[in-house]
LOVOFI-64064 format. One record per residue (C-alpha): x negated, z, y negated; residue in one letter. Coordinates in nm, 3 decimals. Layout:
BEGIN
<X: X	Z: Z	Y: Y	residuo: a>
...
! end
This chain:
BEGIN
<X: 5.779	Z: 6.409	Y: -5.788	residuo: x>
<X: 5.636	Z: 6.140	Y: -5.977	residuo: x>
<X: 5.421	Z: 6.014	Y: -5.697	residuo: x>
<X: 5.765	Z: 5.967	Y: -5.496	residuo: x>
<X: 5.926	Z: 5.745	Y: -5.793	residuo: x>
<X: 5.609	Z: 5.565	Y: -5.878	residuo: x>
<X: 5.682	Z: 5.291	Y: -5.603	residuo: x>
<X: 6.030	Z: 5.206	Y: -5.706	residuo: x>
<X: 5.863	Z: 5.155	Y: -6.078	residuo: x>
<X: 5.608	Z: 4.926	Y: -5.952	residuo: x>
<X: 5.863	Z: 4.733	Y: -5.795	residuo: x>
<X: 5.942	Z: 4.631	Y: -6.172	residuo: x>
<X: 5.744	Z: 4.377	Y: -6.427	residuo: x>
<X: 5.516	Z: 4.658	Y: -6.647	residuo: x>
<X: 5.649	Z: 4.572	Y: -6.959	residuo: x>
<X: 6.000	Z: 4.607	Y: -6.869	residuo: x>
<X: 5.932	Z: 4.933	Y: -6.679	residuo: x>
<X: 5.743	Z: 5.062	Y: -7.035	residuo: x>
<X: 6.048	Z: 4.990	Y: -7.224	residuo: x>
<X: 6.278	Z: 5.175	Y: -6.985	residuo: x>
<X: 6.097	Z: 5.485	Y: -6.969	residuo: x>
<X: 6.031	Z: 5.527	Y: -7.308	residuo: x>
<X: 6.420	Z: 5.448	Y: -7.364	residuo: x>
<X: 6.507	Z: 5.705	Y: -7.113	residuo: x>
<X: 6.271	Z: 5.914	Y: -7.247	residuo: x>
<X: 6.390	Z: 5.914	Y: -7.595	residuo: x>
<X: 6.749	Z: 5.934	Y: -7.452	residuo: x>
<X: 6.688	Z: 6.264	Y: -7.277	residuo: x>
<X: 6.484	Z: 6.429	Y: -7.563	residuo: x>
<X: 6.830	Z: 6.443	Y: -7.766	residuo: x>
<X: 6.985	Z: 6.694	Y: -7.485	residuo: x>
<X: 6.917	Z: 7.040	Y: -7.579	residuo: x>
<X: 6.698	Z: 7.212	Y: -7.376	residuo: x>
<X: 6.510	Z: 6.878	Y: -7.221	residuo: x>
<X: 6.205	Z: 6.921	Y: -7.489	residuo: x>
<X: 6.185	Z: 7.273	Y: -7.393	residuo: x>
<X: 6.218	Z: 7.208	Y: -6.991	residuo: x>
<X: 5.936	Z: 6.988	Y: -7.059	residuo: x>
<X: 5.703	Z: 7.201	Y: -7.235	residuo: x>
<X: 5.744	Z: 7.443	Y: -6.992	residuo: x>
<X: 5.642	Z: 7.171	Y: -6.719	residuo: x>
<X: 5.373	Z: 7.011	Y: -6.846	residuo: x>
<X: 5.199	Z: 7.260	Y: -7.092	residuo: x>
<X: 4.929	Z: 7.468	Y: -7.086	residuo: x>
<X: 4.812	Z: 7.682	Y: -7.368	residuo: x>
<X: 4.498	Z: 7.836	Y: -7.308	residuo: x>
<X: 4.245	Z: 7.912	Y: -7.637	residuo: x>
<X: 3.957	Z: 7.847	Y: -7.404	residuo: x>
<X: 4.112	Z: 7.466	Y: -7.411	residuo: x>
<X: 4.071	Z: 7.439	Y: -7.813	residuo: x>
<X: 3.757	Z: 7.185	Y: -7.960	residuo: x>
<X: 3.710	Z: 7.157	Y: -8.315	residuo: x>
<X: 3.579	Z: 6.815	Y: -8.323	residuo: x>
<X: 3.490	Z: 6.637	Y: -8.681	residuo: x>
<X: 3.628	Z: 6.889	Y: -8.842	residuo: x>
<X: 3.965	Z: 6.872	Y: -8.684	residuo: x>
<X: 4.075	Z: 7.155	Y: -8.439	residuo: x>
<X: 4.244	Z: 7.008	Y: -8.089	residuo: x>
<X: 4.472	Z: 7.246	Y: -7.889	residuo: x>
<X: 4.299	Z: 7.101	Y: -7.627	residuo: x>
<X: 4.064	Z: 6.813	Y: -7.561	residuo: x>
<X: 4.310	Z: 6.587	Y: -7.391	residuo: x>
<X: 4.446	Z: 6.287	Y: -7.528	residuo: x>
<X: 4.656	Z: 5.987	Y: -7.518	residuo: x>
<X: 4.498	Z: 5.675	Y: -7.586	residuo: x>
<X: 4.570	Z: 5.400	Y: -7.842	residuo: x>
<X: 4.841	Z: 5.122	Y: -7.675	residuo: x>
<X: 5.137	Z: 5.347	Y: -7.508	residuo: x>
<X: 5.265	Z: 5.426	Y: -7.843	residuo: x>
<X: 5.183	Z: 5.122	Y: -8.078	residuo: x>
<X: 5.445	Z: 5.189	Y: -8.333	residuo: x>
<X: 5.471	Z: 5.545	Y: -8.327	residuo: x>
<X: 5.828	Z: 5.601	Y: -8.233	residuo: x>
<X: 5.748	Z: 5.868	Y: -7.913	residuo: x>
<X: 5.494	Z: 6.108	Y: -8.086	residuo: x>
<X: 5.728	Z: 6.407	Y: -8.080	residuo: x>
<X: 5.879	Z: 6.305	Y: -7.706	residuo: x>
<X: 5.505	Z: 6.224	Y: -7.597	residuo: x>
<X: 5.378	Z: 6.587	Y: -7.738	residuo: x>
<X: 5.618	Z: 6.780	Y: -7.479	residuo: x>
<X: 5.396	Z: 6.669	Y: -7.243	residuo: x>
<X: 5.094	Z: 6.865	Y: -7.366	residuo: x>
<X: 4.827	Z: 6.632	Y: -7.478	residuo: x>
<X: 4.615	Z: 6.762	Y: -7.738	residuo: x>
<X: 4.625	Z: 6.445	Y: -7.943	residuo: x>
<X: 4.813	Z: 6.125	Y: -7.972	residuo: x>
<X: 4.676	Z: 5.798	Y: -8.060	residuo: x>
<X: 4.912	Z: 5.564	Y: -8.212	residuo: x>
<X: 4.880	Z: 5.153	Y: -8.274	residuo: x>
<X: 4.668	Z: 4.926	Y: -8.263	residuo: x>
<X: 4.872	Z: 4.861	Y: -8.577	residuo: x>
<X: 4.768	Z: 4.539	Y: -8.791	residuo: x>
<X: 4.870	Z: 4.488	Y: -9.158	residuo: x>
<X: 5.177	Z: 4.263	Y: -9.052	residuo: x>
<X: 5.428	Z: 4.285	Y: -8.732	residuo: x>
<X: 5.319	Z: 4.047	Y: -8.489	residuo: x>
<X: 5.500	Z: 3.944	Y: -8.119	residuo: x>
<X: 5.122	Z: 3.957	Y: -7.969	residuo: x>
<X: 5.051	Z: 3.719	Y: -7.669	residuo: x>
<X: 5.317	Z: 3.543	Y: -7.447	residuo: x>
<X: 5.472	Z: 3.728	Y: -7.150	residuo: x>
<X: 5.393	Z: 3.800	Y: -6.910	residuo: x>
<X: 5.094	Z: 3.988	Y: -7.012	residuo: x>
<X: 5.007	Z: 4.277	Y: -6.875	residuo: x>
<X: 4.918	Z: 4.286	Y: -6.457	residuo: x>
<X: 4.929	Z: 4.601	Y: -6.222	residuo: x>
<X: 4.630	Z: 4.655	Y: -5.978	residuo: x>
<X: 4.723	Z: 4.881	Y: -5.732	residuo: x>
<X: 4.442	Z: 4.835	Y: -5.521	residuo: x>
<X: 4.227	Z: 4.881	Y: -5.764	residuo: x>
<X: 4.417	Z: 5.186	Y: -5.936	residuo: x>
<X: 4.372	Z: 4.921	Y: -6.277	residuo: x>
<X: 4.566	Z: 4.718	Y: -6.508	residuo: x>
<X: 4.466	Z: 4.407	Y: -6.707	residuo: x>
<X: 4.607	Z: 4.368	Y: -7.047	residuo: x>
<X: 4.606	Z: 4.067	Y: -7.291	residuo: x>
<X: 4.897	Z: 4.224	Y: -7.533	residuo: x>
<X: 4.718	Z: 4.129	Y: -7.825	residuo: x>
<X: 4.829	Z: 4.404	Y: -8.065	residuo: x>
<X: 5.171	Z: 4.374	Y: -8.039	residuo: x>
<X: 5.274	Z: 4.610	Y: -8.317	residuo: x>
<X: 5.574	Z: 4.623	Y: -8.601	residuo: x>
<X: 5.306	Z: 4.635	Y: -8.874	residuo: x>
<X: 5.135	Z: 4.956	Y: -8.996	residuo: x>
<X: 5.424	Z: 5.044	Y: -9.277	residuo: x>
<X: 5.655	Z: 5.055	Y: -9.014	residuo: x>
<X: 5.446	Z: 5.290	Y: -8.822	residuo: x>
<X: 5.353	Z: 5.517	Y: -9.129	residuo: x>
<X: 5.762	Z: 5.548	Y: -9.224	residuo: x>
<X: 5.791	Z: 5.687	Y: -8.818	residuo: x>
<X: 5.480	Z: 5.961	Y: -8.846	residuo: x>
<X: 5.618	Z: 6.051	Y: -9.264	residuo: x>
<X: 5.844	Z: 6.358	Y: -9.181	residuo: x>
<X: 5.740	Z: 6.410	Y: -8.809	residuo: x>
<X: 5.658	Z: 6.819	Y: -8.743	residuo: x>
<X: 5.327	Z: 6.812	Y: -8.605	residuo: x>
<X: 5.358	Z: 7.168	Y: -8.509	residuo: x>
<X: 4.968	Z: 7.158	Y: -8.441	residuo: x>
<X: 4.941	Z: 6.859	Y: -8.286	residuo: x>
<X: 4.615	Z: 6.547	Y: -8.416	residuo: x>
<X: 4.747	Z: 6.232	Y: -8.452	residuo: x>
<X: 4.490	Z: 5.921	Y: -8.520	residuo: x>
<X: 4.574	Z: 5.579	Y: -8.611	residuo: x>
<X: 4.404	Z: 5.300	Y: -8.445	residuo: x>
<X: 4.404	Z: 5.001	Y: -8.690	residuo: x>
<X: 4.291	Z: 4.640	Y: -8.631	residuo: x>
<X: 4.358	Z: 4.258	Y: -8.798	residuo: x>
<X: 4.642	Z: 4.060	Y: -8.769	residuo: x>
<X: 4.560	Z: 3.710	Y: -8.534	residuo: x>
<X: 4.559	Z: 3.455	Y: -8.785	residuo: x>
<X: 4.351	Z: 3.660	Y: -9.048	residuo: x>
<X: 3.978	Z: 3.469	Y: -9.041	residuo: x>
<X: 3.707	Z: 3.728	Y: -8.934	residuo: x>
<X: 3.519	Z: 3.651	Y: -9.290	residuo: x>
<X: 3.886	Z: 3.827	Y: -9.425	residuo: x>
<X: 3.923	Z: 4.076	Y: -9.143	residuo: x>
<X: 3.818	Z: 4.375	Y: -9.434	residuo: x>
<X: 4.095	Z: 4.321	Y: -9.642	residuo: x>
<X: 4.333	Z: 4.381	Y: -9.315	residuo: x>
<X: 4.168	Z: 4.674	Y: -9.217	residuo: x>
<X: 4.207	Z: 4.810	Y: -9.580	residuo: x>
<X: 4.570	Z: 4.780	Y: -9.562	residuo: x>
<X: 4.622	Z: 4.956	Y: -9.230	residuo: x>
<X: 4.411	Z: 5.234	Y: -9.364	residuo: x>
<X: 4.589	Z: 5.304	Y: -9.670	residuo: x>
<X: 4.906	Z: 5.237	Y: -9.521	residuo: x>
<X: 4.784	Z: 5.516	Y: -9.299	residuo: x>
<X: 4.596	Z: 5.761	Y: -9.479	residuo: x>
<X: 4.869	Z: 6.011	Y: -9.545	residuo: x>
<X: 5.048	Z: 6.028	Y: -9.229	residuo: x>
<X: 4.745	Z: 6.068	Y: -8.961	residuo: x>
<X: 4.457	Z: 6.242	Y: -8.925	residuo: x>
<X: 4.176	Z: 6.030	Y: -8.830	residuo: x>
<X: 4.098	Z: 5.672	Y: -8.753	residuo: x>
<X: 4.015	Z: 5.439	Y: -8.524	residuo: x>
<X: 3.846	Z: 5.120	Y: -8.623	residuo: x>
<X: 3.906	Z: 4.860	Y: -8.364	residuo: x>
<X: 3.663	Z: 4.559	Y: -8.318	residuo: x>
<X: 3.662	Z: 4.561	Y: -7.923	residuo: x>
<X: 3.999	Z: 4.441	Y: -7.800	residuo: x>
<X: 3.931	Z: 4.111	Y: -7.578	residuo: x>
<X: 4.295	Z: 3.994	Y: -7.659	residuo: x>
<X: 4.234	Z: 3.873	Y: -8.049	residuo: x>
<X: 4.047	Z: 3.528	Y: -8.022	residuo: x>
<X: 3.715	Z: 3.635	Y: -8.171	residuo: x>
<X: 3.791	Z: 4.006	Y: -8.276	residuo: x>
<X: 3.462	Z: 4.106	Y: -8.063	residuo: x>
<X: 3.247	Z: 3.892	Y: -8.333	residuo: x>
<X: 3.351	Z: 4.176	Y: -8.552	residuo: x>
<X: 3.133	Z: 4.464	Y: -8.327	residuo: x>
<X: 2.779	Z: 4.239	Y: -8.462	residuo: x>
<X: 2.557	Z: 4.449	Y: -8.677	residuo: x>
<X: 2.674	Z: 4.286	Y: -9.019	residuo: x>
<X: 3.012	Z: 4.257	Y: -9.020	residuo: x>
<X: 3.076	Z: 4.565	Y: -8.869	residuo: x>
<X: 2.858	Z: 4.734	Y: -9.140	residuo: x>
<X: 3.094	Z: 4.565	Y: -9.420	residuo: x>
<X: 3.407	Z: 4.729	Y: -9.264	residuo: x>
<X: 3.278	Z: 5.010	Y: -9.195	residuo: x>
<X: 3.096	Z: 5.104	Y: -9.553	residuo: x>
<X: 3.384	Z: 4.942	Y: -9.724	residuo: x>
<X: 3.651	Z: 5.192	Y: -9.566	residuo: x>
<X: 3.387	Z: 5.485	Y: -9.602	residuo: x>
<X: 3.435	Z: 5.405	Y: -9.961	residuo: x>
<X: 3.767	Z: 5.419	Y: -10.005	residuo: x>
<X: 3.800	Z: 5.738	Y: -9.777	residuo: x>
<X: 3.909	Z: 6.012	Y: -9.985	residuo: x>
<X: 4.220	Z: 6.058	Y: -10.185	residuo: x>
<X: 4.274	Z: 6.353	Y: -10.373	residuo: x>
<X: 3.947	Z: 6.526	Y: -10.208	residuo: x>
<X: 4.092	Z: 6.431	Y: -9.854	residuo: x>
<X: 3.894	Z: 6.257	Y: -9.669	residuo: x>
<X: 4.001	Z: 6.109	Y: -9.279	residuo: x>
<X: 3.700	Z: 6.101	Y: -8.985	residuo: x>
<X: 3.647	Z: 5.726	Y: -8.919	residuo: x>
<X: 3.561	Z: 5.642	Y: -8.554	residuo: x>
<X: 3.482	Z: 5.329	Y: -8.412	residuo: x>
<X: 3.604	Z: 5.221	Y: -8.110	residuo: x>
<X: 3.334	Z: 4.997	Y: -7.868	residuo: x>
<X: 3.366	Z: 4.731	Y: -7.545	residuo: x>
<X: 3.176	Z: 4.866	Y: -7.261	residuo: x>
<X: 3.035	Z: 4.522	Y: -7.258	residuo: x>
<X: 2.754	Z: 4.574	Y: -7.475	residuo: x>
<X: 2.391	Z: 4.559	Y: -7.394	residuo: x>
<X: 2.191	Z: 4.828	Y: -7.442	residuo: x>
<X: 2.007	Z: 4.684	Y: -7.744	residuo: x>
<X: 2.410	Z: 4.618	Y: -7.895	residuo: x>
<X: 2.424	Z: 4.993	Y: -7.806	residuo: x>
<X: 2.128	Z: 5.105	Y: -7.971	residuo: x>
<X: 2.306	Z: 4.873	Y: -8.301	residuo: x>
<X: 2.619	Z: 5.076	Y: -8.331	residuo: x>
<X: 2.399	Z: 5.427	Y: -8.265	residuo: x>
<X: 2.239	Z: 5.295	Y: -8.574	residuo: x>
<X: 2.530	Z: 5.169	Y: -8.749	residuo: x>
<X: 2.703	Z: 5.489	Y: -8.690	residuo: x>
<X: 2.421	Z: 5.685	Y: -8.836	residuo: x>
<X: 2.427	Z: 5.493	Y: -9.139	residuo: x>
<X: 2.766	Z: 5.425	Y: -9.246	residuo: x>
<X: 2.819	Z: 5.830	Y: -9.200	residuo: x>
<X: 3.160	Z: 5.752	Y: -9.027	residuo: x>
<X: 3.286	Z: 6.040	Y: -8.782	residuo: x>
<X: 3.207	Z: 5.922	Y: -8.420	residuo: x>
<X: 3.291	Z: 5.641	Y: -8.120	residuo: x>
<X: 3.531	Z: 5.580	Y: -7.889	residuo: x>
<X: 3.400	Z: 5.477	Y: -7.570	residuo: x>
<X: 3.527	Z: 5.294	Y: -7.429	residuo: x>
<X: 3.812	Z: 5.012	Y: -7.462	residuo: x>
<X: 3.930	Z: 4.797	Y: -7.137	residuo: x>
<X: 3.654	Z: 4.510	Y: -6.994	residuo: x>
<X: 3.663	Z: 4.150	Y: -6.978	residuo: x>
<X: 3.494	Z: 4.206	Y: -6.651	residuo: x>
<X: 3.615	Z: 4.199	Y: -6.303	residuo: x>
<X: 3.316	Z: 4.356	Y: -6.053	residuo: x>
<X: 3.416	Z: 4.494	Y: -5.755	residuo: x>
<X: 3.739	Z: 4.425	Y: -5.751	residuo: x>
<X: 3.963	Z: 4.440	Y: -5.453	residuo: x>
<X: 4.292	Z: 4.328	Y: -5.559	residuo: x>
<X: 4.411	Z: 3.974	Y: -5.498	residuo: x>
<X: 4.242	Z: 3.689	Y: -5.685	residuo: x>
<X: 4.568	Z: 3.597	Y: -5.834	residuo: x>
<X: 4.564	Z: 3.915	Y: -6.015	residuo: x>
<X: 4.224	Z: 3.992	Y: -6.126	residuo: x>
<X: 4.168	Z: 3.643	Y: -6.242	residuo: x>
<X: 4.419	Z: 3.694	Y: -6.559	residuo: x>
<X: 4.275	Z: 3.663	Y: -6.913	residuo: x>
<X: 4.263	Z: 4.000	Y: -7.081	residuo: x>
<X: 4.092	Z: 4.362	Y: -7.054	residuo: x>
<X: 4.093	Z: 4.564	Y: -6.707	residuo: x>
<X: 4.104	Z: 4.929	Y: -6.783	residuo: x>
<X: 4.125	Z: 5.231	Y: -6.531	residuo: x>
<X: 3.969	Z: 5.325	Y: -6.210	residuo: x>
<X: 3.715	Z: 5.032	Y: -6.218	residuo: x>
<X: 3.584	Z: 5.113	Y: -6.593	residuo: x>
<X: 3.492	Z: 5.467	Y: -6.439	residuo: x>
<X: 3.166	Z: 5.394	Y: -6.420	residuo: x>
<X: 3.041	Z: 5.179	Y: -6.691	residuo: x>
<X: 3.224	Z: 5.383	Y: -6.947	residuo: x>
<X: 3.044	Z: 5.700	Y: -6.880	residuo: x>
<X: 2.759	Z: 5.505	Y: -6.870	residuo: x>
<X: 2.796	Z: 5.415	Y: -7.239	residuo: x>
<X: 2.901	Z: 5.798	Y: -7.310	residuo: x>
<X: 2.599	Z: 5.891	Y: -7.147	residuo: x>
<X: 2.363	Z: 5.630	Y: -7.331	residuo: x>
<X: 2.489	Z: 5.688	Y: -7.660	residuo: x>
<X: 2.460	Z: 6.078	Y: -7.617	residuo: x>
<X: 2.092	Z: 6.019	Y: -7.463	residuo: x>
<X: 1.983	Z: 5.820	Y: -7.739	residuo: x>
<X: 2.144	Z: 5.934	Y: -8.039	residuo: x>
<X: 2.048	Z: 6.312	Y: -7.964	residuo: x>
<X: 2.400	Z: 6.378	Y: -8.006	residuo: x>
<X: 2.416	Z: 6.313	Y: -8.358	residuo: x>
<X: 2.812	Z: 6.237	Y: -8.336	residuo: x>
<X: 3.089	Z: 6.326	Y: -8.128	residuo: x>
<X: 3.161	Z: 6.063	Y: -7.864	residuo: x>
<X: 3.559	Z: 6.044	Y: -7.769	residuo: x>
<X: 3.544	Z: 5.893	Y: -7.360	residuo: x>
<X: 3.814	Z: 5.696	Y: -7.238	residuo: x>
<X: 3.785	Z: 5.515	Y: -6.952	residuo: x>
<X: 3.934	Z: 5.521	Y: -6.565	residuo: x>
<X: 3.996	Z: 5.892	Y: -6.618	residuo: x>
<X: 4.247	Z: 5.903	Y: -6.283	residuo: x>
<X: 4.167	Z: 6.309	Y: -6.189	residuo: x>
<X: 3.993	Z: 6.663	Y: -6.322	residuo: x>
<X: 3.633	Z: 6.572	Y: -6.222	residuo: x>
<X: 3.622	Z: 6.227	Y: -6.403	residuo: x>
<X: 3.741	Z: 6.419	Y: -6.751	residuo: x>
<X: 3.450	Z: 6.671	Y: -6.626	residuo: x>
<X: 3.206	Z: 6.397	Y: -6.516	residuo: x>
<X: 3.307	Z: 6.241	Y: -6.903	residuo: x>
<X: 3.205	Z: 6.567	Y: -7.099	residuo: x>
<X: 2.904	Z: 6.626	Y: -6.845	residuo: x>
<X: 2.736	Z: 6.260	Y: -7.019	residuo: x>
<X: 2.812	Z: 6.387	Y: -7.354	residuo: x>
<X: 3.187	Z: 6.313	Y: -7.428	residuo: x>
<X: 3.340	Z: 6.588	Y: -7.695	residuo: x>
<X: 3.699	Z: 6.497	Y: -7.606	residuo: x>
<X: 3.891	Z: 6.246	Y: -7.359	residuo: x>
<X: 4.195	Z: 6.042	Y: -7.344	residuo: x>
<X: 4.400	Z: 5.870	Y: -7.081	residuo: x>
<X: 4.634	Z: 5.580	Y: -7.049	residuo: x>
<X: 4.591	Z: 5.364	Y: -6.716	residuo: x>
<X: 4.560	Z: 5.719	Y: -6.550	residuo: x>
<X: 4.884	Z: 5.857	Y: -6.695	residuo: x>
<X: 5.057	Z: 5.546	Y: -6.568	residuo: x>
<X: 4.906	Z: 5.616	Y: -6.220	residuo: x>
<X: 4.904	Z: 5.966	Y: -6.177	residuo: x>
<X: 5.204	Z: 6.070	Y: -6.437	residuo: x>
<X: 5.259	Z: 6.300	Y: -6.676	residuo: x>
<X: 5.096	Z: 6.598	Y: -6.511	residuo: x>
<X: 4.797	Z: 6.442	Y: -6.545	residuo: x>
<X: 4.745	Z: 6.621	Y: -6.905	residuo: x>
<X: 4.840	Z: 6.958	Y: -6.694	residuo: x>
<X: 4.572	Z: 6.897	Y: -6.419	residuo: x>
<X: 4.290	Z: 6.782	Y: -6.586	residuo: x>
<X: 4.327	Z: 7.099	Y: -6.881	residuo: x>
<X: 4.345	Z: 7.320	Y: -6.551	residuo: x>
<X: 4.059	Z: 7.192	Y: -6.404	residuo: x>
<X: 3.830	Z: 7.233	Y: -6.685	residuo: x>
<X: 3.962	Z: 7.621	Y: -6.651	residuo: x>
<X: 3.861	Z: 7.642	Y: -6.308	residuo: x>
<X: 3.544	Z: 7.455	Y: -6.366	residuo: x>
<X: 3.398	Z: 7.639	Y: -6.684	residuo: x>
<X: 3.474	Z: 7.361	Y: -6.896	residuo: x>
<X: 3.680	Z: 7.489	Y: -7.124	residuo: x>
! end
């Protein structure tokens, strides 16, 4: 069904089309019986599906990536459609507009998108009040947290601090984003010192009342090898929970799409980040021994590139470019093909 509507959404700018499903969305989750017509659609509970990951137990090891639901105001109308988790932000300390429009770009050709939103977000109180008395009923929700645009890099801590207690009640683990190409020199912020600083400085504030929250950091797939072999070691000593890998790419190999498209400022994420970002899964895995859990996100379009994902050493997976492509039984497919192919 969705592949028969998908053209008639293209047809529209992304943004707009974004705000008119989730309105729609929201709309038909106050009918009775549409939250339960959905479940029954889209979800499949299997125990075989369930990871415990840093300490956390997932219903199943399918989530939605950080950027569909920045303020989270769709958590419970996102759920029906069975992910096992829900990222929600980036969120920054203050509510920001992000970039000029139009900024985000459809590649169809490419089965891609290229984003320069630059966090976008109604601050991380607002987003705390939304997730405060939301029933989880089971369901991980993590907060991905970043710095506002005009906050210097040399004060980007202090940001980071305030999205995380802001936070800290309402979620259940974090995501530390450095790697977003759309915050003039947020990528500074993934060097070996600075990123230290944030990351031991949130370590230490990570407990409240004995509760602690895994910290994960999210990475560019743009990093060398000897960057990589940095954050394996920054990772190991900071003690935080794990990685994300990866977030979208400043480059633009292989493309097919027209010029005019693929030479837009921002980050290109789906089909073409396939490759590289299981390469970093892979590479981290490989050389870390897998000493942490690796979260792999990254041009996951079908079943065997979630499987291909977990074969290089990912723990758990989300989609976001893929669920805008494929629809929302792409969280159906992919948990049914890790069934059928022992992956569960």
């Amino acid at each position: 069904m969705y592949h028969l509507i998908r053209p008639l959404l293209f047809k529209f700018a992304p943004e707009d089309i974004h705000h008119f499903v989730t309105t729609v969305l929201r709309a038909a989750n106050k009918v009775p019986g549409v939250a339960a017509l959905q479940k029954s659609a889209f979800h499949l509970n299997d125990s075989r599906l369930e990871r415990e990951v840093f300490g956390l137990k997932f219903k199943n090891p399918v989530g939605l990536g950080a950027g569909f639901d920045k303020n989270a105001e769709l958590v419970k109308e996102l759920a029906n459609f069975g992910f096992g988790f829900i990222e929600i932000g980036t969120v920054t300390p203050l509510p920001q507009p992000g970039n000029d429009l139009p900024r985000m770009f459809r590649l169809p050709k490419d089965e891609g998108l290229i984003n320069r939103m630059g966090f976008n977000n109604k601050g991380a109180e607002v987003a705390a009040g939304h997730l405060r008395y939301l029933k989880r009923n089971g369901l991980i929700i993590g907060g991905n947290i970043g710095k506002n645009k005009l906050t210097p890099n040399e004060n980007a801590v202090n940001d980071y601090i305030k999205c995380f207690d802001a936070l800290f009640d309402v979620v259940d683990y974090f995501v530390v984003n450095v790697s977003s190409p759309n915050t003039p020199g947020l990528r500074a912020l993934q060097e070996k010192e600075p990123l230290k600083h944030i990351l031991h400085t949130l370590q230490q504030r990570n407990s409240k009342d004995g509760v602690s929250r895994p910290i994960l950091l999210k990475i560019a797939p743009d990093l060398t090898n000897d960057q990589l072999d940095d954050i394996i070691e920054i990772v190991k000593e900071t003690g935080i929970a794990g990685v994300i890998a990866t977030n979208t790419t400043i480059g633009r190999d292989g493309l097919v799409s027209p010029a005019k498209l693929t030479s837009e400022t921002g980050g290109l994420s789906g089909k073409p980040l396939t490759k590289r970002s299981t390469e970093v899964i892979r590479y981290l895995s490989e050389k870390s021994g897998k000493a942490f859990p690796i979260v792999g996100v990254g041009g996951i379009h079908t079943p065997e590139d979630a499987i291909e994902k977990l074969d290089a050493g990912a723990s758990l997976i989300q989609v976001y470019t893929g669920f805008i492509y494929q629809g929302p039984a792409i969280v159906k497919q992919i948990n049914r093909g890790l069934l059928r192919a022992g992956k569960a």
